[in-house]
C-alpha positions in Angstrom: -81.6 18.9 11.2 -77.7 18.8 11.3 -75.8 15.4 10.2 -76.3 12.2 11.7 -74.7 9.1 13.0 -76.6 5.6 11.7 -75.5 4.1 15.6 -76.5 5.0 19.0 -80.5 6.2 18.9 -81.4 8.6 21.9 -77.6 9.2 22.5 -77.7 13.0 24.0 -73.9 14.8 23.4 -73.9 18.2 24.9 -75.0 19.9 21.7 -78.2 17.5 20.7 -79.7 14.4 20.2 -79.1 11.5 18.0 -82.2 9.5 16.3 -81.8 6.4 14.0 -84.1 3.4 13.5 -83.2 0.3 11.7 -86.2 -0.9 9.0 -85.0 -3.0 5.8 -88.4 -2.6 4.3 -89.4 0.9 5.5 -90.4 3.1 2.6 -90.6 6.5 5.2 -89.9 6.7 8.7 -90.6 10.1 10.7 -89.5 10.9 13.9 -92.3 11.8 16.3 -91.3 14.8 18.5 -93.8 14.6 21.5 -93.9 17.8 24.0 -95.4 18.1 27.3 -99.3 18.9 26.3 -98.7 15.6 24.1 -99.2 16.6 20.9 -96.5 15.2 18.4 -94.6 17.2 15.3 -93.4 14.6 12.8 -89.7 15.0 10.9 -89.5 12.7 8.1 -85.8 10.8 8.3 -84.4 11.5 4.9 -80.7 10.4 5.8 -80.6 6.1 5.4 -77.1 4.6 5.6 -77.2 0.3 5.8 -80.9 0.6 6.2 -80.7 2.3 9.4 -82.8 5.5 9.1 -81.5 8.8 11.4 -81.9 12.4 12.6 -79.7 14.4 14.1 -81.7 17.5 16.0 -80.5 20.0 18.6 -83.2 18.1 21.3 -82.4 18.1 25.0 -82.0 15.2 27.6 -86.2 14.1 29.0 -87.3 14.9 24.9 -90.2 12.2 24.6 -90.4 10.6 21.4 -90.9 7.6 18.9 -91.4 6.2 15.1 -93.7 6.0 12.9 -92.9 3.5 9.8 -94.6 3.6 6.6 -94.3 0.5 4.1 -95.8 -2.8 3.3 -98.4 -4.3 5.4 -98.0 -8.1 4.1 -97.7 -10.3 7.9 -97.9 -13.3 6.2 -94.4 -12.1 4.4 -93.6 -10.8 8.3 -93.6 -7.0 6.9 -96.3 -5.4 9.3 -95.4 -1.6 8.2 -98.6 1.1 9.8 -97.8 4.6 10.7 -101.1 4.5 12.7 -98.7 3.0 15.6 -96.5 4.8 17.5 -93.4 2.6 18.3 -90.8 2.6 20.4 -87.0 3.1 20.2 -85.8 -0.6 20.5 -82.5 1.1 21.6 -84.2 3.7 24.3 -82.5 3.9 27.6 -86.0 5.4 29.8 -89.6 5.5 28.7 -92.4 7.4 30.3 -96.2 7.2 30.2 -98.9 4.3 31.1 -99.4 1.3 29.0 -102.8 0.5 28.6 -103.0 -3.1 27.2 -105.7 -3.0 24.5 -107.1 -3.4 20.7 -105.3 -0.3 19.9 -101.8 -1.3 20.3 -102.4 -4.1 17.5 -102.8 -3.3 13.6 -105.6 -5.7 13.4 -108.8 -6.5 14.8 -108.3 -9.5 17.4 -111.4 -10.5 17.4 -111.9 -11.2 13.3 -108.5 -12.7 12.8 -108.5 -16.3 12.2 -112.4 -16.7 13.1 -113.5 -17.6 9.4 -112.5 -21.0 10.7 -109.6 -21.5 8.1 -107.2 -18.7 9.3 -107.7 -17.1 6.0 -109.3 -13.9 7.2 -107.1 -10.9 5.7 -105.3 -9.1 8.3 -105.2 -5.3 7.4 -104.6 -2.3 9.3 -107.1 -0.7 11.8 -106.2 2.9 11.5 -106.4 3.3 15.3 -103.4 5.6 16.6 -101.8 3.7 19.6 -101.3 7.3 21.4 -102.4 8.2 24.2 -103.0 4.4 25.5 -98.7 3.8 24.9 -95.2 4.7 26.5 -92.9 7.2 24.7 -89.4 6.8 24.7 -87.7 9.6 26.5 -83.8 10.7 26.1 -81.5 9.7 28.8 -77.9 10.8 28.5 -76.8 9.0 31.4 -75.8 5.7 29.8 -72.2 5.2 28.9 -72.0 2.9 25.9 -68.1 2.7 26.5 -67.0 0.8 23.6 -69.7 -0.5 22.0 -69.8 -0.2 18.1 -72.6 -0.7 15.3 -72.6 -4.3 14.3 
């Protein structure tokens, strides 16, 4: 890995490829590297700058990718941390693959949650990994983001 920028995730320039996700509660985030067979080589983000986690890698335009976030899994505190998911850049410019709708993109079971007829059934984690049944985000250098800063 060479150094990183905390702004522009996915931004291709000539020479590599620039990674960062955002997380204020994230204890480890890894990069997930997906090639064309689709198996996925993980590269744990070390550098965090304003909680924005990043990678800098020598990765081409059409690289598919995404995130896996490790931390606490508490929804009723809104902090719904499980690596089992593969998520997607929130800042990707193209995504490839087929989205199956289904159980396995959820980190709980739909059909428990909620039925003890109080809503206090605990909501934990299914362990499921959300690959092959979601997209991937894929690098597209041909987005010009002009003058747009980090907020």
């Amino acid at each position: 890995m060479w150094p990183a920028t905390p702004i522009h995730s996915g931004s291709y320039d000539g020479a590599g490829t620039n990674f960062s996700l955002f997380s204020e509660i994230a204890q480890k985030v890894e990069l997930c590297l997906i090639d064309e067979k689709g198996d996925e080589s993980r590269i744990r983000l070390d550098e965090v700058d304003g909680y924005v986690w990043h990678a800098y890698l020598p990765a081409s335009p059409g690289q598919h990718y995404g995130f896996r976030v490790h931390g606490p899994f508490d929804p009723a505190a809104g902090h719904r941390c499980d690596p089992s998911k593969l998520l997607l850049d929130p800042y990707g410019k193209a995504f490839d693959g087929d989205f199956t709708f289904g159980q396995a993109l959820y980190s709980y079971d739909q059909n428990v949650v909620g039925k003890d007829g109080d809503g206090t059934t605990p909501v934990l984690p299914d362990g499921r990994l959300a690959r092959p049944h979601h997209d991937q985000c894929r690098d597209q250098p041909f987005f010009d983001w002009a003058f747009d800063r980090h907020r």
